[in-house]
N, C-alpha and C positions, 0 to 999 in steps of 0.2 A: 531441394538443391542445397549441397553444401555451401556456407558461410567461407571467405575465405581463409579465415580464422583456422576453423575445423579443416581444411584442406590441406594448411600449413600443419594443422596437428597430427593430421591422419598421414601424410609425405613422409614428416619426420620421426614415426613412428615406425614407416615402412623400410626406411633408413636405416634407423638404429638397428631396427632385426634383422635386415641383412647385412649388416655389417658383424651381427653378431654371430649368425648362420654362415659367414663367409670361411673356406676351408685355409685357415693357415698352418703352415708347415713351419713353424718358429724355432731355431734352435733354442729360443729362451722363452719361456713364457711370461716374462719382465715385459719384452719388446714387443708379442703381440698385446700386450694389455694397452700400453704406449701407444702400438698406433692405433686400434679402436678407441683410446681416450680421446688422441688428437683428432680424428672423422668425427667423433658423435661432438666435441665441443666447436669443430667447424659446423655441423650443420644446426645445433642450436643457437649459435652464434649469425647464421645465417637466417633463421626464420626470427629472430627476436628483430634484426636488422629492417627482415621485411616486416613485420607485425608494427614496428615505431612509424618507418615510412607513409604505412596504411593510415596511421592513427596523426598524423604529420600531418598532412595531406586536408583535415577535415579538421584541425585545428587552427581556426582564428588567429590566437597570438601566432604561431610559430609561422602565418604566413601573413603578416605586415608587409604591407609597401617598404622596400630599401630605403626610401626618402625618410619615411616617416620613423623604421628601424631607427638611419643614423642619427636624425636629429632627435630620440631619447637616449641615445648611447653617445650623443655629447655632452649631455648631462654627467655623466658618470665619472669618477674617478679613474685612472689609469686600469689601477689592479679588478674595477668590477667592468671594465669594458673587455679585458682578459676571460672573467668571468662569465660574460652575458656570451660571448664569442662560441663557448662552452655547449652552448644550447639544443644545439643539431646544425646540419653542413648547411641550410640554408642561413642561419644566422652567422654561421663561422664566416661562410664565403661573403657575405655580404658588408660586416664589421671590419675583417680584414680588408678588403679590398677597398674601402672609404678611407681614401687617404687623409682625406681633411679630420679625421679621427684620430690621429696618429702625430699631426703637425703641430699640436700643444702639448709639450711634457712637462709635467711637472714630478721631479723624480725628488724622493726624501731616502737619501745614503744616512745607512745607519748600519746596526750591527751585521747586516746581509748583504753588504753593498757588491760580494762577490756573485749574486743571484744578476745585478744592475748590469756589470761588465759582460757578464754572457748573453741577457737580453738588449743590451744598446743597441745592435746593429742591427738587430730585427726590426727594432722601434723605427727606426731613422728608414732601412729600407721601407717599410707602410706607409711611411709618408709619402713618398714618391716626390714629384715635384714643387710638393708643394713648402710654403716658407715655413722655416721649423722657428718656433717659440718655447727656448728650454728654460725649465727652473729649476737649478739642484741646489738643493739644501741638502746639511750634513748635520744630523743628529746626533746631539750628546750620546754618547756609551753608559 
């Protein structure tokens, strides 16, 4: 019995060659190249998608209790709670959605304070109802 692994390997192999056996009538041979590029980067774009899932799934960290998630990513600094968010859609959705993560800023304006104003409103919406606690400091240049 094939491994699921190999079954993704062996799909997207089957894929790739029929898309490349596939009879196009292009006036440009630019544009059929284009869209065989764009298929074959859709479908390994899709089997990596599911190959991470798979490998997600039977990883330990990446499947933390939300509890126990949020209360070490209260720990964190603004910019690595951004970061940790980063990790796959179960830590995105869960980070984001913990409002009380979101209800202490401490924001340091400085040479990039223009990155600050387009993320403000994100901040404050993740908070949701909850009481905001802002700290802005503004850093020498």
């Amino acid at each position: 019995m094939a491994t699921p692994i190999r079954a993704d390997e062996d799909a997207l192999r089957t894929a790739v060659r029929n898309i490349a056996c596939s009879a196009y009538a292009p006036t440009d041979l630019h544009d059929a190249f284009e869209r065989t590029r764009a298929k074959i980067h859709a479908l390994v774009t899709e089997a990596l998608q599911s190959v991470a899932a798979d490998l997600n799934r039977t990883n330990a960290v990446v499947t933390l209790p939300p509890e126990l998630l949020c209360c070490v990513a209260n720990y964190l600094p603004l910019a690595d709670r951004v970061r940790v968010a980063l990790v796959c859609r179960y830590w995105r959705s869960t980070i984001l959605a913990a409002s009380s993560l979101w209800s202490s800023l401490d924001i340091e304006l400085g040479t990039r304070a223009h990155i600050w104003s387009v993320a403000i409103d994100a901040l404050f919406a993740r908070s949701a109802d909850q009481p905001l606690s802002l700290e802005l400091r503004v850093a020498p240049r």
